[in-house]
Structure formats: C-alpha cells, structure tokens
C-alpha angles and dihedrals in degrees: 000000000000124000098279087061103054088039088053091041094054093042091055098047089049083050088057104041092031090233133122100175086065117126130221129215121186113219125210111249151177105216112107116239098356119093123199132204140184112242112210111198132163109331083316131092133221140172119236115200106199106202113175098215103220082070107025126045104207098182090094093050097051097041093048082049102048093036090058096039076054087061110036105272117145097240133137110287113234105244105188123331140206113178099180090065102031102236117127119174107212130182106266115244101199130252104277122109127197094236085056097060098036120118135123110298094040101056103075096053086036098048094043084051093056095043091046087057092039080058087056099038097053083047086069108111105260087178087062112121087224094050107117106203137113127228126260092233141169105274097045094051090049085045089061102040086056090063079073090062104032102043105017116040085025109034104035111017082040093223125160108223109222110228083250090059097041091060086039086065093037092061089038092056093051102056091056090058111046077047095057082041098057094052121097114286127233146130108319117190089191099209097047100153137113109297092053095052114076127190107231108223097200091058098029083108094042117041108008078229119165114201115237120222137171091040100139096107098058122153141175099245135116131001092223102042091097104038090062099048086061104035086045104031113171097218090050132042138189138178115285095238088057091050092049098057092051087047083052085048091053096047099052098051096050127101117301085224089055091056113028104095090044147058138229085259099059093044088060083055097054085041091057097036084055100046089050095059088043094047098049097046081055101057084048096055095038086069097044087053092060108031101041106024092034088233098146101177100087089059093093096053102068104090093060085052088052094041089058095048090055094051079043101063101033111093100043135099094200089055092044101101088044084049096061092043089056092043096044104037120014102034092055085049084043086050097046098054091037106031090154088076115060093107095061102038090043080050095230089142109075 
C-alpha cells in the first residue's frame, strides 16, 4: 500500500468518526492481502480492515457479517463501509483471544459457552431467500480432501501413489463426504477454534459472549463441521475422555428433530466421519501454506492433525483398508521427515 493509499485511507476514516485528531495503528496480521489496524478516537476504539479491492473482494465478508449481526450473532458491527475503495470501520473486539485464556480450569465454562453459540448459531434460517451463504457441497468437500493427496503424501512425503492407492483415496473420499452430505444441515463456519473466538471483556459480566471472527467462509454444511474445529482444534489438545464428554454435552442439547432417529453412537460416527475430512483438507493446507506461500508456522502443528486422523479412522470397518494405507505407507514417510514427533502423533502426551 503506497502513500495515496494511506493518505485516502486516513482521510476516509476522519470522514467516518469526524475527527482529525484520530489516531491509526497498524496490527500484524495473517490474512493475505487485507491489513488491519486499531482506530483510536476520542476516548473509543475501532478496527479498520483495509482490503484493496483488485485483490480482495470484500462483498462476502460484509454480507456474511451483516446477515448474521441481523440474527443475533456476536460479530464485529459494521461501523461505516466503502467497498470501492476497500476500506470497512468495525467495533473493536479487544485483543483476547480465547486460545489465550484456556487451562484447565477454563475449558469446561468457555467450551460450553462456544457450543452453546454455535447452538444458536446452527438454529439461523439457512432456507431463508437473504441468507448469503454457499453450500458445503460434494465437490468442495472432495476438492479439499484432494489438498491431502496432492500437498501433503506427494509434495511433501514424496510418495508415488500407486493407481490402487489413488482410487483407494478417491472412494474413500467419497464416503466422507456423502456422509458429511446426509447430516443435518445448518450454518457451518467452518474455523470456529480458539483463535477466532475472542472474550469481550466489556460484556464478559452481561452476556458470557464470545465475539466471533474469521467467518467469511461460512457455509451451510454439516452439523458436526464446527464442533470439531473447536473440540479438536489443531492448535489445542485435550484428553479424549475430556472431548467426549463436551461432544455428550453437544448432542444432548441439540434439536429433538436432529437426534431422534439416532443414537450417541451414531453421532460419534458423523463426528469422526467429519474430522477426518477436516483433518485431512488441513494437512493439506498446512503444506500449501509452507511450500508454496512460504508460511512456515503451521509446520509444527502437524503432528497433532495427523494424530487426530489416526484416532479418526480407527474404529471403522469402512475405513479399514485407508487405514492401513495411512498406517503402512504415509505415517513411516511422516516419521521420517518429522522424527521428533512421534510422541505427539503416536498421542503419548496427553
């Protein structure tokens, strides 16, 4: 961003908050081409997003934001808005994330509090005609399962896949999906964890909110998508024990009409199914994210992803034949480039 930019951009958000005096603080940031900065302005704080628009489009962002504001969710009001130019003023929800306050003694109030928004939130009319969302549908679950094949056993384990193995993937594939495709339905915000939810310090005593960030991929897609990016977080773990209790907790407090015709059992099922299509389009990514982007931090969290595939696809007969090709072929060349983590993928830490 050259000078005109910042000049233009100043200007704008003066303009907005009829103060010249405001001061502006650019924030570090992971988010490709968008920049974010903190807005001080008498005695009140904002966020700017700056967005230039010939390489963000900022239009999904702002309508997934507004749509769920519109129907109670705790996400960043939109203060003031210019789209041609890419700049959009939000309230500023602090600096705390909910990564940053988790122990254990925490967990338990904090993670009922996100599953008990992510209730609400998966109770917002996805039928509704002004609803902006896209469907979470075969072929973009199957696109993102490929990134495991693709980046992560070819590009980085170097492995050849065997025609066998490649149809292997391809059926397998196929049944997580259908499987993700034949649960209920409902608003997926598909990176609901830790860092993108925030504890709002000026409501902490009213309302037990926690802000929601990083929504702008939002989807209607499986009932269980979010409840695993948060119960199995990949920057976060906890014992087993701990996460089956909270999923307990979620399944009891869902919609008669979701779990009627099912057991506890079969919901385990859906929730495995599910982490295993997430887990694998994220070590996918992670690699991406290194090899071709040059973002080298989520390198290190890539035993706990491959730890929870293997927990995934355990217990399942139908997974029984990918299993063995996880366990016989990619896990040794995972080993061999990363023998430090054993421990961790093998899940003898916690």
């Amino acid at each position: 961003m050259g000078l005109p930019r910042e000049q233009a951009l100043t200007t704008w958000v003066q303009q907005q908050l009829n103060d010249t005096e405001l001061t502006i603080h650019p924030l570090a940031g992971d988010a490709s081409f968008r920049r974010y900065a903190r807005i001080h302005s008498k005695a009140k704080t904002y966020m700017l997003m700056d967005a230039p628009p010939e390489k963000e489009d900022s239009q999904p962002f702002v309508a997934i934001d507004q749509w769920l504001d519109t129907h109670g969710v705790r996400v960043p009001h939109i203060i003031a808005k210019d789209l041609s130019q890419g700049f959009i003023l939000l309230e500023d929800f602090g600096d705390t994330l909910l990564s940053q306050v988790l122990n254990d003694d925490t967990v338990d109030q904090y993670y009922r509090q996100a599953m008990n928004q992510l209730l609400q939130l998966q109770q917002l009319p996805v039928n509704d005609p002004a609803q902006p969302l896209s469907a979470y549908d075969f072929d973009k679950l199957m696109q993102e399962m490929s990134l495991f094949d693709h980046w992560f056993v070819e590009q980085y384990l170097n492995l050849q896949l065997t025609s066998d193995e490649q149809q292997l993937l391809q059926e397998t594939y196929r049944l997580l999906a259908n499987t993700a495709l034949a649960q209920p339905q409902v608003v997926v915000h598909r990176d609901y964890h830790s860092r993108n939810l925030m504890v709002l310090q000026q409501e902490q005593e009213v309302k037990q909110e926690l802000g929601v960030i990083d929504f702008q991929d939002a989807v209607v897609g499986a009932y269980t998508y979010d409840l695993i990016s948060i119960l199995r977080d990949a920057y976060v773990q906890w014992p087993a024990s701990r996460v089956n209790e909270w999923m307990q907790y979620f399944w009891q407090h869902l919609p008669a009409s979701q779990t009627t015709s099912k057991t506890l059992n079969d919901f385990a099922r859906e929730f495995d199914f599910m982490a295993a299509q997430r887990h694998l389009k994220v070590l996918g990514i992670f690699i991406r994210l290194n090899l071709r982007d040059g973002k080298t931090g989520y390198m290190k969290d890539l035993p706990l992803v491959f730890h929870y595939l293997l927990q995934e696809i355990k217990p399942y007969p139908e997974l029984q034949a990918f299993e063995a090709f996880v366990q016989q072929r990619v896990l040794p060349a995972f080993l061999q480039q990363q023998p430090e983590s054993r421990a961790v993928v093998e899940g003898l830490l916690i």
